[in-house]
DSSP file (Angstrom, degrees, kcal/mol; ACC not computed):
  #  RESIDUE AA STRUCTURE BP1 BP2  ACC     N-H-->O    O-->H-N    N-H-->O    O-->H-N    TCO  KAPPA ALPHA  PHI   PSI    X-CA   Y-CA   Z-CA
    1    1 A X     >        0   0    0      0, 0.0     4,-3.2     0, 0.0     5,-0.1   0.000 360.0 360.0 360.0 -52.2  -12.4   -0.4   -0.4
    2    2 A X  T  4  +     0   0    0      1,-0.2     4,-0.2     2,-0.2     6,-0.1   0.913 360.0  51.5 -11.4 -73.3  -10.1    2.6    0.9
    3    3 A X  T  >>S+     0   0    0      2,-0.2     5,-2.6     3,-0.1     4,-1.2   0.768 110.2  43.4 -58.2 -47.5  -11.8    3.4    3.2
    4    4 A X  T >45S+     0   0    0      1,-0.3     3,-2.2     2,-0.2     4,-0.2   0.983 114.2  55.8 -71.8 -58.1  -12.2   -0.5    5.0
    5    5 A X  T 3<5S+     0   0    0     -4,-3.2    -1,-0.3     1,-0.2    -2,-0.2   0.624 101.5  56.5 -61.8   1.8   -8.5   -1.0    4.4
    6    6 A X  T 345S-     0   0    0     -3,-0.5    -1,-0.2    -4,-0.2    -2,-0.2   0.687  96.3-133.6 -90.3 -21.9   -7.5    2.0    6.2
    7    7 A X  T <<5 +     0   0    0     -3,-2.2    -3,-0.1    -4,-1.2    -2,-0.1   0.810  43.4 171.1  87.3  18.7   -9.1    1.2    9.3
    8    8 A X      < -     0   0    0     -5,-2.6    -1,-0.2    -4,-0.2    -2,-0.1  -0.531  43.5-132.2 -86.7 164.7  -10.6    5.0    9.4
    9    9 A X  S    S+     0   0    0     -2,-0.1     2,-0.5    -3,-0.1    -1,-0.1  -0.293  86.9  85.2-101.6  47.2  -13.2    5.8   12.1
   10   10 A X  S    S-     0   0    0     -7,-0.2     2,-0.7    36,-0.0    -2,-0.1  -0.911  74.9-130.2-119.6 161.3  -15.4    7.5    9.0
   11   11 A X    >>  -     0   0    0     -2,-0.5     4,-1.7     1,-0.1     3,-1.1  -0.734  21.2-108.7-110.8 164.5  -17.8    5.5    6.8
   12   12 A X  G >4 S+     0   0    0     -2,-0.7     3,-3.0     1,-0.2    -1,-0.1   0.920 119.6  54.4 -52.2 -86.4  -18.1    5.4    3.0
   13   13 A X  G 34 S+     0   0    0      1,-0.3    -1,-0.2    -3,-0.1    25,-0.1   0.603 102.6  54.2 -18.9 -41.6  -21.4    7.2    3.2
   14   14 A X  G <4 S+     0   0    0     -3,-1.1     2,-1.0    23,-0.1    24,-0.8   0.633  95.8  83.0 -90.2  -9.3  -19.9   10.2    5.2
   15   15 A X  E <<  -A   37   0A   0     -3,-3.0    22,-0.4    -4,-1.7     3,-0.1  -0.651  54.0-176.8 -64.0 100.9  -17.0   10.8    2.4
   16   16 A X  E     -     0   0A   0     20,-3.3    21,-0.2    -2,-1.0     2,-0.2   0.616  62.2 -17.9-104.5   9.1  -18.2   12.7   -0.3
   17   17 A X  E     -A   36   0A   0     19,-0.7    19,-1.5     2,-0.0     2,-0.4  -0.759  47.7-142.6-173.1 149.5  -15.1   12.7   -2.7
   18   18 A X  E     -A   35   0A   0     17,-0.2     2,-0.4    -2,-0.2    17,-0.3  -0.881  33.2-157.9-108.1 167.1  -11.1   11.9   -2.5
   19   19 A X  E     -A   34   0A   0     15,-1.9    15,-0.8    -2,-0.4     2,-0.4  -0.991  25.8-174.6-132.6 128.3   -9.7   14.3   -4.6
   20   20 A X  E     -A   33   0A   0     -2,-0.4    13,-0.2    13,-0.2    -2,-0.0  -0.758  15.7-169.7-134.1 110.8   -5.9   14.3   -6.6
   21   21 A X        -     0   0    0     11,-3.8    11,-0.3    -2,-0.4     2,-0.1  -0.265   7.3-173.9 -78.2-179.9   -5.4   17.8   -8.5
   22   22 A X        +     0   0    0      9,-0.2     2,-0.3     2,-0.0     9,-0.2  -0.413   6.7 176.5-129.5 103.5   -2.3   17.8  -10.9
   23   23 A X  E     -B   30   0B   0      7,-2.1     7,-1.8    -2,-0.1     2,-0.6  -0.646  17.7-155.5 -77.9 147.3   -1.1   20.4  -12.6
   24   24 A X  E     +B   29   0B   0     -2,-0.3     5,-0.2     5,-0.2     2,-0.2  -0.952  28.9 147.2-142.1 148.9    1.8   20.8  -14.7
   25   25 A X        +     0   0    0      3,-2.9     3,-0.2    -2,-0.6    -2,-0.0  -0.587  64.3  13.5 167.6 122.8    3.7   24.5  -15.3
   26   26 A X  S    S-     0   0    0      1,-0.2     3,-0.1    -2,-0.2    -2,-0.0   0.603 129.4 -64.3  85.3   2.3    6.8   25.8  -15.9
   27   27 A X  S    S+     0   0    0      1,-0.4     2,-0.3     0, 0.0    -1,-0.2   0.853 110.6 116.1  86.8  12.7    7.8   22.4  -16.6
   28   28 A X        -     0   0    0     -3,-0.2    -3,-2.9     2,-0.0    -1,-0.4  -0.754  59.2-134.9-113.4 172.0    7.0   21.1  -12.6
   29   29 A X  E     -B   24   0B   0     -2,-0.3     2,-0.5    -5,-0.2    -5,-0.2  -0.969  24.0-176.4  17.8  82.5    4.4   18.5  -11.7
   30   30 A X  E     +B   23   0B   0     -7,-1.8    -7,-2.1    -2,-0.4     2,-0.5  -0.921   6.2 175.0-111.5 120.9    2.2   19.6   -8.6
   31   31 A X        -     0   0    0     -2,-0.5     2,-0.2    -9,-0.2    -9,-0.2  -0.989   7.5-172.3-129.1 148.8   -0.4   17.1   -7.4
   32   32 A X        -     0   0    0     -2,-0.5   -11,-3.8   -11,-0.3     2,-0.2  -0.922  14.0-143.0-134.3 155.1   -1.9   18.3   -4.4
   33   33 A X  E     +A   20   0A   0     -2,-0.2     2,-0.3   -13,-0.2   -13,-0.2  -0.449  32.4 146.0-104.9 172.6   -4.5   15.5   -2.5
   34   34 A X  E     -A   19   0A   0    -15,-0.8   -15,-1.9    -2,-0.2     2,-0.3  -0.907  21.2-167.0-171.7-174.4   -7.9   16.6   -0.7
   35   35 A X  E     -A   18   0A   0     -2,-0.3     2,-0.6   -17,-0.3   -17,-0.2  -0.983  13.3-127.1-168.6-153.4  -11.0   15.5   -0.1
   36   36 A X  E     -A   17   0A   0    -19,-1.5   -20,-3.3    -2,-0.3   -19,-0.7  -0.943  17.5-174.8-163.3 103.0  -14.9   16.5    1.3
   37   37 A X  E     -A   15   0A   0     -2,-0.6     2,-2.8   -22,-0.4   -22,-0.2  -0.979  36.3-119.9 -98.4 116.2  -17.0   15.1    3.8
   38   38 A X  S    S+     0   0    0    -24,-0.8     2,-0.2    -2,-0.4   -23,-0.1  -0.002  92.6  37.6 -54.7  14.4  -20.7   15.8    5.0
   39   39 A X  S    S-     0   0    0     -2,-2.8     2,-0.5   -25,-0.2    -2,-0.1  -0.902  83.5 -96.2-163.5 153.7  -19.6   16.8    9.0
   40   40 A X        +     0   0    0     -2,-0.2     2,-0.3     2,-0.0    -2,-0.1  -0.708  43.5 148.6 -34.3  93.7  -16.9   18.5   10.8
   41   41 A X        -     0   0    0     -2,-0.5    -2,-0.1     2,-0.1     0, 0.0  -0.928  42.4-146.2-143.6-178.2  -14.3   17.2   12.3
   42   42 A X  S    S+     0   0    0     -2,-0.3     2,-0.5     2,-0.0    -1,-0.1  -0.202  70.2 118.3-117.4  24.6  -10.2   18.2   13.2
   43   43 A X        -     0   0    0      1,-0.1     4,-0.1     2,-0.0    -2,-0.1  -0.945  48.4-169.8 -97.0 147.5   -9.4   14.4   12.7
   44   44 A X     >  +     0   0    0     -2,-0.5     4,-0.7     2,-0.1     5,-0.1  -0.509  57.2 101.4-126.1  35.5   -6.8   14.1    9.7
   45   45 A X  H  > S+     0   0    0      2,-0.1     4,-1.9     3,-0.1    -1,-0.1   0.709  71.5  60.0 -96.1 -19.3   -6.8   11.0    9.3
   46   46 A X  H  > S+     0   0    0      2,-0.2     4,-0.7     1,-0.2     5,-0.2   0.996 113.3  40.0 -39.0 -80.9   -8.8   11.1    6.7
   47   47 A X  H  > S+     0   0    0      2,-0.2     4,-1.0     1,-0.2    -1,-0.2   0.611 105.3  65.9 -36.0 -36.0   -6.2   13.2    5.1
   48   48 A X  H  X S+     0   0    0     -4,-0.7     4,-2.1     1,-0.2     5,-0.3   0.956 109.3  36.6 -69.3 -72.3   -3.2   11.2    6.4
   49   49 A X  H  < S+     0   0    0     -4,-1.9     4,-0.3     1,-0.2    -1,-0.2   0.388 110.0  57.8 -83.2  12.3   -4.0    8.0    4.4
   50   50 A X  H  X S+     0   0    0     -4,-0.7     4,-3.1     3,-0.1     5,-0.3   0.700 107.9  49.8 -54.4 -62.7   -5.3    9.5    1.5
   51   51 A X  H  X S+     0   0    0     -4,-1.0     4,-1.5    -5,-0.2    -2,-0.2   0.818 113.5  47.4 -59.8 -29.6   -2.0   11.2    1.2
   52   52 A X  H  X S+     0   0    0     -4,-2.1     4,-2.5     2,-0.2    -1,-0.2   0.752 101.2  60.7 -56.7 -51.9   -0.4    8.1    1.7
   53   53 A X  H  > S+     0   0    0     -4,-0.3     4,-1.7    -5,-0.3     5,-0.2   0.908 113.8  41.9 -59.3 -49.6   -2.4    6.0   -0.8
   54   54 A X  H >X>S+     0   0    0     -4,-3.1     4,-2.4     2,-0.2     3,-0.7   0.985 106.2  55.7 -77.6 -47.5   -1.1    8.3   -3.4
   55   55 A X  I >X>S+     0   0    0     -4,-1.5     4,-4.1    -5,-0.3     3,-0.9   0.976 112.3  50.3 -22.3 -66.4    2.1    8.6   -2.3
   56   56 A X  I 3X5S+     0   0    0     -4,-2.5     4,-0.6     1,-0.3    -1,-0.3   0.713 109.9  46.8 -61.2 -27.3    2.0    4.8   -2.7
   57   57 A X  I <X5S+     0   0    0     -4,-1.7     4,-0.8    -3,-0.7    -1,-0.3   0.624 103.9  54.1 -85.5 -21.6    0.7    4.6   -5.8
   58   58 A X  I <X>S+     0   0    0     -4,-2.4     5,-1.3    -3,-0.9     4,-0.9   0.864 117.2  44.9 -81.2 -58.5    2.9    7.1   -7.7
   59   59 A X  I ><<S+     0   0    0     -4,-4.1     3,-1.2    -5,-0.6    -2,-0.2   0.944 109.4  52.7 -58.5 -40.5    6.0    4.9   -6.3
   60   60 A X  H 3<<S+     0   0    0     -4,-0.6    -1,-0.2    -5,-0.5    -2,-0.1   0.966 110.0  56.7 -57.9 -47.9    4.3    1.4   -7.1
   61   61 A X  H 3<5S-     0   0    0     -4,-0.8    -1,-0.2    -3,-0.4    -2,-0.2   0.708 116.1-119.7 -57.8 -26.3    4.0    3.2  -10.5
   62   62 A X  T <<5 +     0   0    0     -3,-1.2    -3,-0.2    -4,-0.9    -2,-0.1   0.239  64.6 146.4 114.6  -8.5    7.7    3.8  -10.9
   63   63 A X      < -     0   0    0     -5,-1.3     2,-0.5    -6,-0.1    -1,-0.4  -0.404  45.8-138.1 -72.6 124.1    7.0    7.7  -11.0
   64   64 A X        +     0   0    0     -2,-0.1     2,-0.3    -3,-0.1    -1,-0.1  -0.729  38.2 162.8 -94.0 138.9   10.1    9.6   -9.1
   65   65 A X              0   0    0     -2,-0.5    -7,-0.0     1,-0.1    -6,-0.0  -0.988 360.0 360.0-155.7 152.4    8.6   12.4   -6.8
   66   66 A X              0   0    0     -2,-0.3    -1,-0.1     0, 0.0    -2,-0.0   0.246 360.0 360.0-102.6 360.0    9.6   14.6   -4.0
């Protein structure tokens, strides 16, 4: 569903996980995004709207983050 609404030029098949790490220490919050595909490539778009989707979803949630 991501994937279609983003409009990315990968398919569901060639993703092989989105990833969101969170850590908590020292009393910060770090969530850092990533994810893992089956080919090479330098496009980041991948990346772009991934990062975005969470973004968007931590705010929708009410969650303040920098």
């Amino acid at each position: 569903h991501f994937v279609a609404g983003a409009g990315l030029p990968v398919s569901v098949g060639q993703i092989k996980g989105l990833y969101l790490n969170v850590r908590y220490e020292e009393g910060n919050i770090d969530c850092v995004t990533g994810n893992s595909v089956d080919f090479f490539t330098l496009d980041k778009s991948l990346d772009q709207a991934w990062d975005e989707a969470v973004r968007r979803f931590i705010r929708e949630k009410g969650i303040a983050f920098t």
